[in-house]
Legacy VTK file of the C-alpha trace (Angstrom):
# vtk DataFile Version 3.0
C-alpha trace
ASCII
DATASET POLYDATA
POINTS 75 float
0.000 0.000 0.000
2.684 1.920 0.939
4.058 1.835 -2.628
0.803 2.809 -4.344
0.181 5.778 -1.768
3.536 6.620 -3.394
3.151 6.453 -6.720
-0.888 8.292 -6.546
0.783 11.124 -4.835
3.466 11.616 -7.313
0.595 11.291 -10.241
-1.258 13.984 -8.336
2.200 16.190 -8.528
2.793 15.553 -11.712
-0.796 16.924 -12.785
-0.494 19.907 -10.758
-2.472 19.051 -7.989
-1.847 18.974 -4.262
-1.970 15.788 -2.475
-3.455 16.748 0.881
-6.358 17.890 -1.240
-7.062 14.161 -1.461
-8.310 11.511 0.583
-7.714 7.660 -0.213
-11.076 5.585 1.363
-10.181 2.071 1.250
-13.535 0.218 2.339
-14.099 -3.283 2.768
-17.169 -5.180 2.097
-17.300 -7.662 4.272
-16.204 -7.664 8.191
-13.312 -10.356 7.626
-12.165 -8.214 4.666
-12.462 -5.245 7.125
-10.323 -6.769 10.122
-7.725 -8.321 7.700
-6.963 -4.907 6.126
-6.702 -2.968 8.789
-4.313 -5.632 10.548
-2.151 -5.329 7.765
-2.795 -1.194 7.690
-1.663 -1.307 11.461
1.649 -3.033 10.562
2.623 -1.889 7.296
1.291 1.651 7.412
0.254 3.137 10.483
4.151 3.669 11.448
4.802 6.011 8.739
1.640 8.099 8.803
2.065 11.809 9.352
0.054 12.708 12.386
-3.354 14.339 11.520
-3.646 17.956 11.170
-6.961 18.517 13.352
-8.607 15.803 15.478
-11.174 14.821 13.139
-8.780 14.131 9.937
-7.022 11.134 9.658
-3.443 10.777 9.238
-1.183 10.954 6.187
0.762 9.039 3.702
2.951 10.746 1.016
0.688 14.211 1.902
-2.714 11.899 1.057
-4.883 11.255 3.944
-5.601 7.503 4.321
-8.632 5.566 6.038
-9.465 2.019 6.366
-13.822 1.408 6.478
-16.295 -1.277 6.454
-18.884 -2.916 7.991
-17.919 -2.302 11.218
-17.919 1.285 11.744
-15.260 2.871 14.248
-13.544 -0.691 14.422
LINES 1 76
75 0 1 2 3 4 5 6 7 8 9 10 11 12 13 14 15 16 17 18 19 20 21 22 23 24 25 26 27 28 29 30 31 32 33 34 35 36 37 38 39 40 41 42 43 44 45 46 47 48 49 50 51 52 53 54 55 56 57 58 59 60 61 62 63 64 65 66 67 68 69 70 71 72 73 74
């Protein structure tokens, strides 16, 4: 994911846009999809997120903000 995050914010760059005008939604459909992503988000990405810039964003990758949904909300 981490490579991807990469590679969308250098396409936003290199069209001239600014990527913390984005957001990146992954969502799951079902609740094992759900709890399997975001155990893999947890140990692949969480580390290197930027910390949010207000309380009620999430935190960054690469200047995109990145979430993990499903389901389950607020799991």
């Amino acid at each position: 994911m981490k490579g991807a995050i990469k590679e969308l914010s250098s396409w936003f760059e290199a069209h001239g846009l600014n990527p913390a005008d984005f957001r990146l939604r992954l969502e799951a459909r079902s609740i094992a999809a759900q709890r399997d992503a975001l155990k893999a988000f947890k140990a692949d990405v969480e580390p290197h997120l930027a910390p949010p810039a207000a309380p009620h964003r999430k935190g960054t990758l690469e200047g995109v903000e990145i979430s993990v949904e499903g389901p389950l909300h607020g799991f």
